[in-house]
C-alpha positions, -999 to +999 in steps of 0.1 A: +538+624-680+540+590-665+522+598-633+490+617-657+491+580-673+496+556-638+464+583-628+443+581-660+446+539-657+435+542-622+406+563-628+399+542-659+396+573-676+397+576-715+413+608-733+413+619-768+427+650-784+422+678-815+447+698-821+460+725-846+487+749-837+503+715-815+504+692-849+507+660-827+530+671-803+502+668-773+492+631-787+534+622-790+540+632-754+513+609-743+517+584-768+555+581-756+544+566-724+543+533-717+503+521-713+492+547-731+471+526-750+448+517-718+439+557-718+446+573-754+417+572-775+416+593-804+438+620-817+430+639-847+450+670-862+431+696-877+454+721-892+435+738-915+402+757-912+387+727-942+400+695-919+378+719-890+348+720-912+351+687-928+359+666-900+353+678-871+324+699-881+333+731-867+305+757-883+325+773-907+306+806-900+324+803-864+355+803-882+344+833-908+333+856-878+359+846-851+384+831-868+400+795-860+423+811-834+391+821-815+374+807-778+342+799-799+363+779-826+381+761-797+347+750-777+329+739-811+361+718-815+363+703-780+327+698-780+325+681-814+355+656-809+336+646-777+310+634-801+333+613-821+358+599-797+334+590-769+366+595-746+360+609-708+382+639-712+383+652-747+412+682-753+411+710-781+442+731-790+441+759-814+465+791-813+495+808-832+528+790-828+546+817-847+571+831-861+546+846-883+504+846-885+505+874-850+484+901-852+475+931-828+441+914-815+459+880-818+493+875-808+520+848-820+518+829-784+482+834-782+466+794-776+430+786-763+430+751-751+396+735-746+387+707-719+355+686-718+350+662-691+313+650-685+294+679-703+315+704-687+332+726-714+360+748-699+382+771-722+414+782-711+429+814-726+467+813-731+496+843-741+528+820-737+559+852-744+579+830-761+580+840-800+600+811-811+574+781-824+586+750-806+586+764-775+550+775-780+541+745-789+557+727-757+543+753-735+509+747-749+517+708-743+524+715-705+493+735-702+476+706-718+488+678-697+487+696-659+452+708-671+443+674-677+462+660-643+443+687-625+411+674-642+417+636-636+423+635-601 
């Protein structure tokens, strides 16, 4: 964590977050860090499919037809917090943390994390096998931060 921080200061690079499933774990971990405040921008937690559509505009027919565990729902999120926080690396989380919500097509573990740096929009399907919620949620953290170490450098 402190070496993604020491690297985002150096690249003078800006990051903000959205995340659902997550709840502000992904903003804590960085947060924790000292400096953080040279790098974090923005971090907004969108829990429900309304906070989607009302503040981060998501279409809500995206979230009608795909759902908001869905790679469309993840991307419109991604894209539109790149719009509001202006930040160089913008991060979207959405997924199932379990114990409950699963289904056969979507799977407690199941986490798309988005990345937009520049106006390149990558999605990155996840299945962590863990079916206990906390460990979903750090495993989605982990994800999070080596995608954006891998992204910064």
């Amino acid at each position: 964590m402190k070496s993604l921080v020491k690297t985002l200061i150096k690249k003078k690079l800006k990051i903000s977050f959205v995340e659902s499933c997550t709840g502000g774990l992904l903003a804590s971990s960085i947060t924790s860090i000292s400096g953080a405040s040279k790098v974090f921008s923005l971090g907004l937690i969108t829990y429900s499919n309304q906070a989607k559509i009302k503040v981060l505009k998501v279409n809500k027919d995206i979230i009608r037809k795909y759902g908001a565990v869905s790679h469309e729902c993840c991307y419109a999120m991604v894209n539109n917090l790149s719009k509001i926080s202006k930040a160089n690396i913008n991060i979207s989380v959405t997924g199932i943390a379990g114990p409950k919500g699963g289904t056969k097509q979507k799977p407690i573990g199941l986490v798309y994390i988005g990345v937009k740096k520049g106006d390149k929009i990558q999605i990155f399907k996840c299945l962590f096998k863990s079916k206990k919620r906390l460990s979903i949620q750090k495993a989605t953290v982990r994800k999070a931060l080596n995608l954006i170490l891998r992204i910064a450098k």
